[in-house]
C-alpha positions as CSV (number, residue, x, y, z in Angstrom):
1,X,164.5,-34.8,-19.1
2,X,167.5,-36.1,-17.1
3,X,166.2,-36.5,-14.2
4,X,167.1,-40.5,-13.8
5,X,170.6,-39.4,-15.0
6,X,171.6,-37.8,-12.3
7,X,173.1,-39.4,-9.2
8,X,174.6,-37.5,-6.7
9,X,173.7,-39.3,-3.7
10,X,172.6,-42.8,-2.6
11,X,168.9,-41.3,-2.4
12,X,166.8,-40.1,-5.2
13,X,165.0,-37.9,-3.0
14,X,168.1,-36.2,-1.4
15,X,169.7,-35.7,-5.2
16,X,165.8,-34.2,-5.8
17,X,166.1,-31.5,-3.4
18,X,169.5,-31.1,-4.2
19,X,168.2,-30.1,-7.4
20,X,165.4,-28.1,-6.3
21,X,167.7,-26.0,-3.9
22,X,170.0,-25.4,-6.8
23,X,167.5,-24.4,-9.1
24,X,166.0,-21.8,-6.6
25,X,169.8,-20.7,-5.8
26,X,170.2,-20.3,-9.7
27,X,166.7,-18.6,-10.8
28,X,167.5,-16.3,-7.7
29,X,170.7,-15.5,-9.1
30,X,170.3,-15.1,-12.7
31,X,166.4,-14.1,-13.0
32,X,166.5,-10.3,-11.8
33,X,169.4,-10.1,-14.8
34,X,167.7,-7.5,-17.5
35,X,169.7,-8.4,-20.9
36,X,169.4,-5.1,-23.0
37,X,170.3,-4.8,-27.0
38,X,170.3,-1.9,-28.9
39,X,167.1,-0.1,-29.9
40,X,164.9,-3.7,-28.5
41,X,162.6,-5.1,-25.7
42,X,165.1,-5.5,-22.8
43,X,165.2,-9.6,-21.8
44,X,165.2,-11.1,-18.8
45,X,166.3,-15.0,-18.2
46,X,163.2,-15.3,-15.7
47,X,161.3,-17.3,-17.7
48,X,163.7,-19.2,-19.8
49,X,165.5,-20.4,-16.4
50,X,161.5,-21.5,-15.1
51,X,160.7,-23.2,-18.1
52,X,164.2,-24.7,-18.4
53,X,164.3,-26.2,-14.9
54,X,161.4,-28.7,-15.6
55,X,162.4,-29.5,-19.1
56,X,165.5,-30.6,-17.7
57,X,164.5,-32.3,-14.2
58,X,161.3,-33.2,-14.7
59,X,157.7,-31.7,-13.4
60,X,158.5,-32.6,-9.6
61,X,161.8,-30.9,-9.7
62,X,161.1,-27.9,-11.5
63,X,157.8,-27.1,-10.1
64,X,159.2,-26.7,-6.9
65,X,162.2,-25.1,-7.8
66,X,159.7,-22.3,-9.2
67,X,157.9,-22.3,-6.1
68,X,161.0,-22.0,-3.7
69,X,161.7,-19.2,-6.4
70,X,158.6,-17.5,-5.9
71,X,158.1,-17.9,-2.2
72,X,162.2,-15.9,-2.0
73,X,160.9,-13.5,-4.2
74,X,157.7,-12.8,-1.8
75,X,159.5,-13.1,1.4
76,X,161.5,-10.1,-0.1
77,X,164.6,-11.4,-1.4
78,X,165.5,-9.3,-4.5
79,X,165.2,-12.3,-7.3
80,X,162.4,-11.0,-9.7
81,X,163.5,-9.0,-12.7
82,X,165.9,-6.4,-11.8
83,X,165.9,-7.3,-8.3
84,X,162.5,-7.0,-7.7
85,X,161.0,-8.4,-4.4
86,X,157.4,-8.8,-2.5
87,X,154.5,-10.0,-2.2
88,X,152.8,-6.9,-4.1
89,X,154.6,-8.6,-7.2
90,X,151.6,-11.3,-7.1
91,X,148.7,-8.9,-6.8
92,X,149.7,-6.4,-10.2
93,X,149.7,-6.4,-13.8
94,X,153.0,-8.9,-13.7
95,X,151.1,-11.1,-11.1
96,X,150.0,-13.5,-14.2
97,X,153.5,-14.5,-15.3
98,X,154.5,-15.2,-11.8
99,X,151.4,-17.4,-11.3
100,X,151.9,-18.7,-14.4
101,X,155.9,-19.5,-13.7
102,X,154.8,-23.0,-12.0
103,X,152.2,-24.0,-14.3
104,X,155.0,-24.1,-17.5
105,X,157.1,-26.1,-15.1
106,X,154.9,-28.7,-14.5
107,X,154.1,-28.2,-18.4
108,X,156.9,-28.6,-19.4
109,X,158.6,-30.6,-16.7
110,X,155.9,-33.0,-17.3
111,X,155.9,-33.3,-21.5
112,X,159.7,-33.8,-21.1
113,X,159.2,-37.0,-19.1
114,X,157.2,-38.3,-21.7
115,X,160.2,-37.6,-24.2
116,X,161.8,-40.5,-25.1
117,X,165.3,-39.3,-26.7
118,X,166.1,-35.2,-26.1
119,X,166.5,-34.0,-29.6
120,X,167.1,-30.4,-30.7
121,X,163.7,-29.6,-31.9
122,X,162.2,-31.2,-28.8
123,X,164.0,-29.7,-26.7
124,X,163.2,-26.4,-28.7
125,X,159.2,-27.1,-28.8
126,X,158.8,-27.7,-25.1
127,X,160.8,-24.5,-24.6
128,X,158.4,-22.8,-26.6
129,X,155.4,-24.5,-25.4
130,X,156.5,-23.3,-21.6
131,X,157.1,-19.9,-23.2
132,X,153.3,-19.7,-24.6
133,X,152.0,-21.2,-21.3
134,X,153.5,-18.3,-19.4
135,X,152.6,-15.8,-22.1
136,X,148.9,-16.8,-22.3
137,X,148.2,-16.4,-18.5
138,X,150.5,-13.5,-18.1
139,X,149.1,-11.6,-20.9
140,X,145.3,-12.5,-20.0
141,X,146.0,-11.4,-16.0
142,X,147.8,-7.9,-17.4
143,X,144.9,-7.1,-20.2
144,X,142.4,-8.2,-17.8
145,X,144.1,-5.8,-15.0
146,X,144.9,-2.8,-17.5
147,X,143.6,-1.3,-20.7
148,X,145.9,-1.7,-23.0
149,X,145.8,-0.3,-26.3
150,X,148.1,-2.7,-28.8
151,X,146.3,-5.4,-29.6
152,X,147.2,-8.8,-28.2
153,X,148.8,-9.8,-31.8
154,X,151.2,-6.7,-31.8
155,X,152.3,-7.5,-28.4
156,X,153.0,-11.2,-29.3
157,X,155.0,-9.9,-32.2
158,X,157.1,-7.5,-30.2
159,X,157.5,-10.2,-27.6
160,X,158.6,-13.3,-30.1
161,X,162.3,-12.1,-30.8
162,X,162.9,-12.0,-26.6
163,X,161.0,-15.7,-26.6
164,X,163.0,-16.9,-29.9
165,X,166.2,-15.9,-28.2
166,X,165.2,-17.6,-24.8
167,X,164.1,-20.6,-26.7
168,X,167.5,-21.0,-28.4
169,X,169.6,-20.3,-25.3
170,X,167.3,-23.0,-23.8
171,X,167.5,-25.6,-26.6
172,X,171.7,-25.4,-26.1
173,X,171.8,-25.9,-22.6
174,X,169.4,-29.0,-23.0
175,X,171.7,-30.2,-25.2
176,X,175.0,-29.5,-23.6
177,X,173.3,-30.9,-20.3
178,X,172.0,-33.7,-21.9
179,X,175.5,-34.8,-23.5
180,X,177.4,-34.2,-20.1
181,X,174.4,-36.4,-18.4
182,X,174.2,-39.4,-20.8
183,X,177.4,-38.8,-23.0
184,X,175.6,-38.4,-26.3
185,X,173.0,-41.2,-25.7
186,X,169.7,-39.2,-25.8
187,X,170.4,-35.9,-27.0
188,X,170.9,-35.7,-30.8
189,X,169.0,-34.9,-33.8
């Protein structure tokens, strides 16, 4: 968490919304991305970018970033995966994840506070633990909305290869962030 790193006003709670604002301006922009590969499950950035904003700002700063996120989506801005917008997003099958998008931000957000030094594999585990947090309500919500077939083991195993590469993506951009924020002094491994 860099959160006491980053100084771009006199005020921590200006350079706090600052950050908020810019995480909402960035989820909205790179969340409704769908990232396609040959013959898999398409991926979108949505959840790495919800999970990422509170391992690297902290539970305050990503939390509400998530919510600003959400609330833009609802109000109809096209920011959900593949442009997606509304507030019928939050009564579905896919209502879970969104609901769930806050909770792994405080999650996370939270457990990266209580990180002393960002290493790799830190970095990488709270990625992962955001990644189940949002999995585990998501995928309760959607089984608990409609009958679904594949048992909730086969799912997770066509899933993991999206999360894995999330996870990675994550674990470089807390590390390059973390270098350009504190010049090698936390993040190493």
């Amino acid at each position: 968490m860099f959160r006491k790193d980053f100084h771009l006003t006199h005020s921590r709670g200006l350079d706090s919304l600052v950050l908020v604002l810019a995480g909402g301006l960035i989820m909205g922009w790179l969340a409704p991305q769908v990232w396609t590969f040959q013959g898999q499950l398409p991926i979108t950035p949505q959840s790495l970018l919800v999970v990422l904003w509170g391992v690297l700002w902290g539970w305050q700063v990503g939390t509400c970033a998530v919510l600003l996120y959400l609330v833009a989506g609802g109000l109809g801005l096209p920011v959900f995966a593949d442009g997606a917008s509304g507030w019928a997003h939050f009564t579905g099958s896919t209502a879970g994840f969104l609901f769930a998008f806050p909770m792994a931000a405080l999650v996370t957000g939270w457990a990266a506070e209580e990180v002393n030094r960002m290493r790799y594999s830190a970095s990488a585990l709270l990625l992962l633990l955001g990644h189940a947090v949002i999995l585990g309500l998501g995928l309760l919500w959607q089984r608990s909305i409609v009958p679904v077939e594949v048992s909730l083991a086969d799912t997770l195993v066509r899933l993991m290869p999206a999360v894995l590469v999330k996870t990675a993506l994550g674990t470089l951009v807390v590390v390059f962030c973390g270098r350009a924020m504190t010049g090698h002094r936390q993040v190493e491994d």
